[in-house]
C-alpha positions as CSV (number, residue, x, y, z in Angstrom):
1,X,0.0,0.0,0.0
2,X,1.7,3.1,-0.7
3,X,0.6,6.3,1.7
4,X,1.2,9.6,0.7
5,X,1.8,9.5,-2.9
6,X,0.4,7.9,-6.3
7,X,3.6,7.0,-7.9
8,X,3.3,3.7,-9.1
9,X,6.3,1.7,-7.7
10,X,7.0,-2.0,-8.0
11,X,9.0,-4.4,-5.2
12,X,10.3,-7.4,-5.6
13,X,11.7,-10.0,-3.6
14,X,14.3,-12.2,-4.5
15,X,14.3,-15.9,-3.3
16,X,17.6,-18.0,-3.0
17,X,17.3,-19.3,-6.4
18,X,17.5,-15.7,-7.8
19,X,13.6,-15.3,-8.8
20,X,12.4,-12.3,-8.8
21,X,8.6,-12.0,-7.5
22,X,6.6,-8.5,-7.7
23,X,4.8,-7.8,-4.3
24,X,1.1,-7.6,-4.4
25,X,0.0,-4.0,-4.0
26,X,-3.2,-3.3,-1.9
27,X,-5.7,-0.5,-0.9
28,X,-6.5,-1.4,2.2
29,X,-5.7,-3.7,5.2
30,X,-6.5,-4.8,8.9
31,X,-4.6,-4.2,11.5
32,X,-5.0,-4.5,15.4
33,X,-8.7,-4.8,14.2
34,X,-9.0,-1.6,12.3
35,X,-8.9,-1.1,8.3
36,X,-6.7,1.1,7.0
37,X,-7.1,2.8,3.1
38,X,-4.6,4.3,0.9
39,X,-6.6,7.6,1.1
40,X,-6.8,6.7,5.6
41,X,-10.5,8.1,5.4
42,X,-12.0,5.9,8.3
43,X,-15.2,5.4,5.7
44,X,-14.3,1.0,5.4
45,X,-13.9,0.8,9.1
46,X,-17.6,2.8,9.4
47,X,-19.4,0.8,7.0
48,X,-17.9,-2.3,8.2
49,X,-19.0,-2.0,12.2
50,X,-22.2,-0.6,11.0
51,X,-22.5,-4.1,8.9
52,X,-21.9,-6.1,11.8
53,X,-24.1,-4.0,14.2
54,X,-27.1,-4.5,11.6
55,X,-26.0,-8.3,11.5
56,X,-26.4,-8.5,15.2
57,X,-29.8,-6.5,15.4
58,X,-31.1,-9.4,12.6
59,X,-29.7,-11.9,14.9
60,X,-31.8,-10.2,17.9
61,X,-34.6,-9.7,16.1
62,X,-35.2,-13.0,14.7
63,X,-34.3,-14.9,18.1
64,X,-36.5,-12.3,20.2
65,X,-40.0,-12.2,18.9
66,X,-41.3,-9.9,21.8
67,X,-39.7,-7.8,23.5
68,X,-40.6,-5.1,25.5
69,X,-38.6,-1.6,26.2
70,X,-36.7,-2.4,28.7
71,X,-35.3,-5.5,27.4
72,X,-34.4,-4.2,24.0
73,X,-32.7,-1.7,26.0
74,X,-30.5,-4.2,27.7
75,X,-30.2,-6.5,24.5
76,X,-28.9,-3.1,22.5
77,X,-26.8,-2.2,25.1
78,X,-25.0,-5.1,25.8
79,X,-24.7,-6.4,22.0
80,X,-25.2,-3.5,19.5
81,X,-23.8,-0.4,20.6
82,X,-20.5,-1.2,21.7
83,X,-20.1,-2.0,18.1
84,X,-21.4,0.9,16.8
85,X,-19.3,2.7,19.3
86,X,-16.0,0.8,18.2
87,X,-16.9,2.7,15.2
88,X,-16.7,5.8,16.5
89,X,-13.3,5.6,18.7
90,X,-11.6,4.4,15.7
């Protein structure tokens, strides 16, 4: 991934037997649990805890038929927010 500029440069690395092998070149990646773009706008790590929190609701809302306010409260709480609030630390 190359930070800070859009000149296109190419690595290799060079095994025992003298081959030469390019290194992949990437726009984003994971790291300590948060993704990182070339451009380091924090939109992937957004949309990504926002995709799990939505996951999660699902999961709540098709195992939980009825729930009343209280509960939901608890149940988003302990299981939903923290995620969504992941989100914003990062």
């Amino acid at each position: 991934m190359h930070i800070g500029h859009d000149t296109c440069t190419e690595c290799h690395i060079t095994d025992d037997d003298s081959n030469s092998n390019a290194i992949e070149q990437i726009t984003e990646e994971k790291d300590v649990g948060v993704y990182i773009t070339a451009d380091l706008k924090p939109s992937t790590q957004c949309v990504r805890a926002a995709v799990k929190a939505r996951s999660v609701m699902g999961m709540v809302r098709r195992n939980f038929r009825r729930l009343d306010k209280e509960d939901f409260l608890l149940i988003y709480k302990t299981y939903i927010r923290p995620r969504m609030e992941y989100c914003v630390q990062v």
